[in-house]
ZAMARGU-4260 file (C-alpha; in steps of 0.2 Angstrom, whole numbers, plus 5000, padded with zeros to 4 digits):
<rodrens>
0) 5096/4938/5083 | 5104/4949/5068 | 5093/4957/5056 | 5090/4944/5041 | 5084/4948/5023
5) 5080/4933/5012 | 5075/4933/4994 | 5060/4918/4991 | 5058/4907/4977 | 5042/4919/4972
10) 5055/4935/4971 | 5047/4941/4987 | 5061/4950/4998 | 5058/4947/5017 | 5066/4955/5029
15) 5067/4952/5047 | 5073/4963/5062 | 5070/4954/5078 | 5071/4961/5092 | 5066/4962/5114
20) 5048/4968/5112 | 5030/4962/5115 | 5024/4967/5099 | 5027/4968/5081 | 5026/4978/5066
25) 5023/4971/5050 | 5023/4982/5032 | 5021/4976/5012 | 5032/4988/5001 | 5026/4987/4983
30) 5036/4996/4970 | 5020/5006/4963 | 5024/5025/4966 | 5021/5040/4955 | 5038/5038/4945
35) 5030/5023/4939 | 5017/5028/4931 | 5013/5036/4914 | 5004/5051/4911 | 4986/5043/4907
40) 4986/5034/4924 | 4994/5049/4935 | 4986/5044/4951 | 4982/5026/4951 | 4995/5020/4965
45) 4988/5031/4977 | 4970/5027/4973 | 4974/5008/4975 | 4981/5012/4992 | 4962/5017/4999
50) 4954/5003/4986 | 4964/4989/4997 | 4958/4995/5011 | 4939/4991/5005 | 4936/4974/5006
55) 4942/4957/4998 | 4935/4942/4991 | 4934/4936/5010 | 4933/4952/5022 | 4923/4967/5021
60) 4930/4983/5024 | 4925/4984/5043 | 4932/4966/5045 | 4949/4972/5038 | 4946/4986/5054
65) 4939/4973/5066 | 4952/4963/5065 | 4967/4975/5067 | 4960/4988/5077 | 4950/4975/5090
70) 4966/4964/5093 | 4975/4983/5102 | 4983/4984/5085 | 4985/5001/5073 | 4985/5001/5052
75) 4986/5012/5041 | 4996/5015/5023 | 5005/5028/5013 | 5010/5031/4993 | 5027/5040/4991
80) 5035/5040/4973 | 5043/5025/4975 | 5031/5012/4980 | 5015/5009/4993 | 5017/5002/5009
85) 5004/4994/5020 | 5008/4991/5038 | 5002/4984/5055 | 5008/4985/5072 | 5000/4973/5083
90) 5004/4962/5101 | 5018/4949/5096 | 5002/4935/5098 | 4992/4942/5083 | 5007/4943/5069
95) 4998/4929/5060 | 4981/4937/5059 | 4990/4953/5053 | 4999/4943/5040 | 4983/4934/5034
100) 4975/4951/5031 | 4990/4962/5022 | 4990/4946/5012 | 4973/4946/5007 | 4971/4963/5003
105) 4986/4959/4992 | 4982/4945/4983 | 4960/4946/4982 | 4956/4965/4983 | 4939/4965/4978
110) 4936/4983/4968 | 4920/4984/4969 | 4912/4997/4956 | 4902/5006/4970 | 4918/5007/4982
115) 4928/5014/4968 | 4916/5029/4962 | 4912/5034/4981 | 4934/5034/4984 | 4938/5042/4968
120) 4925/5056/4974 | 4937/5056/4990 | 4952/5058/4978 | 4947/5074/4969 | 4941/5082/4986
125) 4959/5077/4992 | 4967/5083/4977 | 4957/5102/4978 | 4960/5103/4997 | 4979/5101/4992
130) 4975/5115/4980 | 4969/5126/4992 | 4984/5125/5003 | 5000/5136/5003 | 5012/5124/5007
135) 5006/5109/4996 | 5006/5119/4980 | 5022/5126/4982 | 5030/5109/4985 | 5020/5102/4971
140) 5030/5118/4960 | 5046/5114/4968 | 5044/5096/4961 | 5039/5101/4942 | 5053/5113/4943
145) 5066/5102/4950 | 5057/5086/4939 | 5051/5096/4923 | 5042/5082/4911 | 5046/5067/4923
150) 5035/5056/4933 | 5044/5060/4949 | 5038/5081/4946 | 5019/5075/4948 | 5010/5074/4963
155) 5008/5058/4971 | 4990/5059/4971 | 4988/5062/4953 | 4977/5079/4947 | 4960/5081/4945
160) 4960/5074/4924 | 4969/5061/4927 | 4958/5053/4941 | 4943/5056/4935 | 4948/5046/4918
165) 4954/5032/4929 | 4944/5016/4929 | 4939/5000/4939 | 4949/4990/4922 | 4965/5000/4923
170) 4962/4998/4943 | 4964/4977/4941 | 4978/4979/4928 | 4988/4988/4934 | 4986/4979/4951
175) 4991/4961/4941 | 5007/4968/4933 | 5013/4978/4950 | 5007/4969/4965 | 5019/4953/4962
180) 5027/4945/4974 | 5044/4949/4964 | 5040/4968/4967 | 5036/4968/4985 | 5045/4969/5001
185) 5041/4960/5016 | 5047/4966/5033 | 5043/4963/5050 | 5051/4969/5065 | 5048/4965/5085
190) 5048/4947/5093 | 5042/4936/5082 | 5045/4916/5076 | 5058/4919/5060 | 5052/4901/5052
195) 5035/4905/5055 | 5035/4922/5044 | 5046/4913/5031 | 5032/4900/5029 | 5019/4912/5029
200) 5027/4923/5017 | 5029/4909/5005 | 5011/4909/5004 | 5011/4925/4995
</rodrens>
């Protein structure tokens, strides 16, 4: 089979890439990234990448693990400028349990105000550790030279004001106006049932 991309009644783009394998990969592109942001919540993509991984309405944070990690899968995340991915690689038999999950943590992130002090705590050690070393500050220069006054000359993970000002309320609203089905990316790759993912993914 070709690679297929489909656009959903809910705006969600899925795209499909099948292929001879005995596993699968699965990721959620949301268009949240630094440039996105305004000054006041420099940061907030980033620190919404760790919150997800904390628990929803359903799972905790070690079930999210459990049910990756103990089916031989792998998960993990990253924030770039342009959006937040959250991605899975498991045996082709567990696609729907990896679904379930990135669909969750989409949808019922739980935010929880003790989860959130102790990870933004986690954020400003990050930010100085990036401060202490060579490399990172001068590619953070490179970008306010090359960027001067624009969203994409920040750093992803914000800086130390900024973070520390953030709060669980800008966390949920800017969670409801950005993680939308009509800003999101679906794609799986590896051997997978193509009307099975198109079913799930209109769940979302």
């Amino acid at each position: 089979m070709s690679p297929h991309c489909e656009k959903l009644e809910s705006g969600l783009t899925v795209v499909l890439v099948p292929c001879e394998s005995e596993s699968v990969a699965v990721g959620m592109f949301v268009a949240s990234g630094s440039r996105h942001e305004d000054n006041r919540r420099a940061g907030i993509s980033h620190f919404i990448e760790h919150m997800l991984f904390k628990g929803t309405e359903k799972r905790s944070a070690l079930e999210i693990t459990r049910e990756i990690e103990g089916r031989g899968g792998s998960f993990n995340a990253f924030t770039s400028e342009e959006s937040t991915c959250f991605y899975a690689h498991m045996p082709d038999d567990y696609l729907e349990e990896a679904l379930d999950i990135l669909i969750d943590m989409f949808k019922n992130a739980k935010i929880g105000e003790n989860e959130f002090a102790m990870e933004k705590s986690v954020i400003l050690e990050e930010i100085k550790m990036y401060g202490d070393d060579p490399d990172s500050v001068v590619m953070e220069n490179l970008q306010k030279c090359l960027f001067p006054g624009h969203p994409l000359g920040r750093s992803v993970a914000g800086d130390m004001n900024t973070v520390s000002a953030l709060t669980r309320e800008d966390m949920k609203g800017w969670i409801k106006s950005h993680y939308l089905p009509a800003k999101t990316t679906l794609v799986v790759a590896g051997h997978f049932d193509e009307a099975k993912v198109l079913e799930r993914a209109r769940g979302l």
